[in-house]
Each structure stands twice: as structure tokens, then as C-alpha cells.
C-alpha positions, 0 to 999 in steps of 0.5 A: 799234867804229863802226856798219856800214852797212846795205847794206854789211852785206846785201852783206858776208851775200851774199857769205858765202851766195854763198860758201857756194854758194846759188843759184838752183840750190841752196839758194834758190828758197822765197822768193828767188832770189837771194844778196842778196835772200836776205842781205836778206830775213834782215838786215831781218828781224833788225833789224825792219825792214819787208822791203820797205822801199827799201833804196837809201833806207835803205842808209847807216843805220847799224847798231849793232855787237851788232845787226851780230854777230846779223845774222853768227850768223843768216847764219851758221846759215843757212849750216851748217844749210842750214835755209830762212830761212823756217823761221829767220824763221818768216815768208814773204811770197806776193804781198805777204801774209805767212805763219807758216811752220814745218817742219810744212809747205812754204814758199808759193811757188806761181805759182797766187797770181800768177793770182790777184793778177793778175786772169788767172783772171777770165776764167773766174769770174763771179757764179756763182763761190761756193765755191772749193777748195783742195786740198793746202792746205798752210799755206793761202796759196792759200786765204788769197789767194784769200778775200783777192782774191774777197771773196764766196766761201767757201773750203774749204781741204784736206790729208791733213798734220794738222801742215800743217793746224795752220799754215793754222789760224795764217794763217786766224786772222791774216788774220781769214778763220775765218769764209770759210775752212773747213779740212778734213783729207782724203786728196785729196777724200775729204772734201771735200763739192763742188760748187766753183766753182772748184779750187784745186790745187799738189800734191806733183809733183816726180818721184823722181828729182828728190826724190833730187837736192833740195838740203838746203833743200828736203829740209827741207820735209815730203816729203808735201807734195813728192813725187809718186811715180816721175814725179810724177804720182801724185797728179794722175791720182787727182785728175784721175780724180775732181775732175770730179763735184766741179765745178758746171757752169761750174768750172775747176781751176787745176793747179801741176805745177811742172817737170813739163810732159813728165811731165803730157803723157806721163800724159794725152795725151788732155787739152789744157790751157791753160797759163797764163803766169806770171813762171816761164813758160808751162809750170807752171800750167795751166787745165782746164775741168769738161767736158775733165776725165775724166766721174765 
């Protein structure tokens, strides 16, 4: 049997995922939004090559018969298990910077990493910006990025999930970051110590009838880390209540709430946030300062 080609082969896995019916409405959206990025993210990983190589510039490589036949079986296990191809892989990427990723916490994917990469938030730190928080640290991509872009602060990441924790302690150790990224196990922030600088937060948001309709992907991600009560904003109006006293003077708290902008503004019509721009719009990511926050 002659060698397949590498483009053909990521087009042939598309077409098998597209037919299987992923898309950016069901099934994709931790990672890819897309059939072919989707088919391309796997078939590198599973040749070993770089995912971001140019694959214009690579697609007429050729590719060994039984290598072509593991590429099939792992294409083929993403489509009957309807597991991400995160926890398949057991690796994803967030604004260029990889992570371990298993089912003991959500996949990164938050918007907040573009602020940061970007350089949107700078207009509100300084050299007064020392400690960062981040709160529902999940498998720690924000606070590894954000160590990564502000090499002068010290972050504290936390999480009520010990499991979740576990993974972040994987992406500290493989950034070299243990000695600026101190995670701590705490039930919103009860265990934090204060005061930070800046506050770091996507929390569990997605209202419940949301939760009920999640595609199989999405329900494999721990629900802890998901889902944010009957409009989704339960956790937010505890965190909104108290992160005030847990703010220096001239802090902001950066806030993911996903799709539920209606939801925010119904829960708190007395706040007027600024929304922050990022590659999914104007209405997921927004910015409050210490003195708009509700006094401790």
C-alpha cells in the first residue's frame, strides 16, 4: 500500500468528523472551531509533528501506511467516544503556550489569555501591579500566562477542585514557574490572603438551561468547573460581594462570563463594567475597578 499524503489525510479526518456532525455548535469549541482544524490538531499530534507547523508547506509529506491506520483509530475514537481531543491528546495550546490537559479539569480556552498577550490590560496595571489572582484556577493556564507575560509579580492561583489543582501543579512545574505561582485550595476566596493588584476570574457561569443542552464534549469537563446555577450567576454574585476587600486601591478584576452578558446585567443593574474586546466580541470579558465593586 503507497504512502497517503498529509493534507489529504487531514481533509479525508475533516470530512469523517464533519460527517460525524462536529461543529462549532456541537462538539468543537475547546480548542478548534472548526472540522479541519479539529482533523489537524489530531493528525499532527499523532505523527509528532510541531502543530504549528505550515501544513501548505508540509502537505505533500508523505505518510506511512500503519502511521496513516493510528491516525484512522484516533480519529475514529474521537468520533464514538465524543471525548475533546484535549483529553485524547492529553495536551492544548492557549495563545501559543501549551498545557497538560485531563478530564480532572476544563480544557483552557478563556478569552482573558488574549488581554493579556495582547497587552489590552496594560492600561490598568503599572509598577504598583505585584500580586495577581486568580480565582477558579482551573488547570492554571491563566495564572501560567499571566507569570509568563508580567515577569515581576507574583501570582496566586486558586480552586475549590483538589483534582483541578493536581493539573495546574503539572503546568506550573513545566513552565518553571513554582517559585511565582503559589496554588492554593479554596472555596471562592476563602483562602486567599489579599491584597491583589490585579484579579484574574473565569468562573463556572453557564446557566442551567445551557448545562442541560451541552454537547457530549463539554459534559465530559468536570460540571464544577461548568456550571453556574439557575442563571449562571452564582458564583459571580458571591465573588462580586467580596472580592472588594480583597483588592489594593488601584486593582481591577477581569471577569469571563461567557454568553451570559443578559444574565450579568439582570444580576447587577447597579454595576457598569467595561467590556473588553476580544476575538469572540464585546460582550464576554469584562473589566471593573476596585471602587465600582460593591464596598466590603
Amino acid at each position: 500500500m503507497s504512502a497517503q499524503r498529509l493534507r489529504p489525510l487531514i481533509e479525508a479526518m475533516a470530512s469523517q468528523l464533519e460527517a460525524a456532525g462536529l461543529s462549532a455548535a456541537n462538539g468543537l469549541g475547546q480548542g478548534t472551531q472548526t472540522p479541519f482544524d479539529e482533523a489537524a490538531w489530531l493528525v499532527l499530534w499523532k505523527l509528532g509533528l510541531p502543530l504549528d507547523c505550515d501544513i501548505d508547506e508540509l502537505g505533500d509529506q508523505p505518510v506511512a501506511p500503519e502511521a496513516a491506520a493510528s491516525v484512522q483509530a484516533l480519529v475514529a475514537q474521537r468520533i464514538s467516544s465524543r471525548q475533546p481531543a484535549a483529553y485524547l491528546t492529553g495536551e492544548a495550546w492557549l495563545c501559543g503556550v501549551a498545557f497538560h490537559v485531563d478530564a480532572r479539569a476544563i480544557i483552557p480556552r478563556s478569552f482573558i489569555a488574549e488581554l493579556m498577550a495582547d497587552a489590552t490590560l496594560d492600561h490598568w496595571l503599572g509598577e504598583h501591579t505585584q500580586r495577581v489572582l486568580d480565582v477558579c484556577t482551573g488547570n492554571g493556564s491563566l495564572a501560567v500566562i499571566a507569570a509568563l507575560t508580567y515577569p515581576e509579580v507574583q501570582v496566586e492561583a486558586s480552586d475549590i477542585s483538589a483534582d483541578a489543582l493536581a493539573v495546574a501543579r503539572l503546568n506550573v512545574d513545566r513552565h518553571d514557574l513554582g517559585e511565582r505561582i503559589h496554588l492554593i485550595e479554596s472555596d471562592g476566596l476563602a483562602a486567599c490572603t489579599g491584597l491583589y493588584d490585579l484579579v484574574l476570574c473565569n468562573p463556572p457561569y453557564v446557566n442551567a438551561k445551557s448545562m442541560a443542552a451541552l454537547p457530549a464534549e463539554f459534559q465530559a469537563e468536570p460540571a464544577l468547573a461548568l456550571a453556574g446555577g439557575e442563571d449562571g450567576m452564582n458564583f459571580v454574585r458571591r465573588l462580586l460581594s467580596q472580592v472588594a476587600s480583597f483588592m489594593s486601591a488601584h486593582a481591577v478584576l477581569v471577569l469571563e462570563i461567557g454568553h451570559e452578558r443578559g444574565h450579568f446585567e439582570r444580576a447587577f443593574p447597579m454595576l457598569e463594567p467595561l467590556w473588553l474586546e476580544t476575538s469572540a466580541g464585546h460582550d464576554q470579558v469584562l473589566l471593573l475597578t476596585r471602587d465600582q465593586l460593591p464596598s466590603p
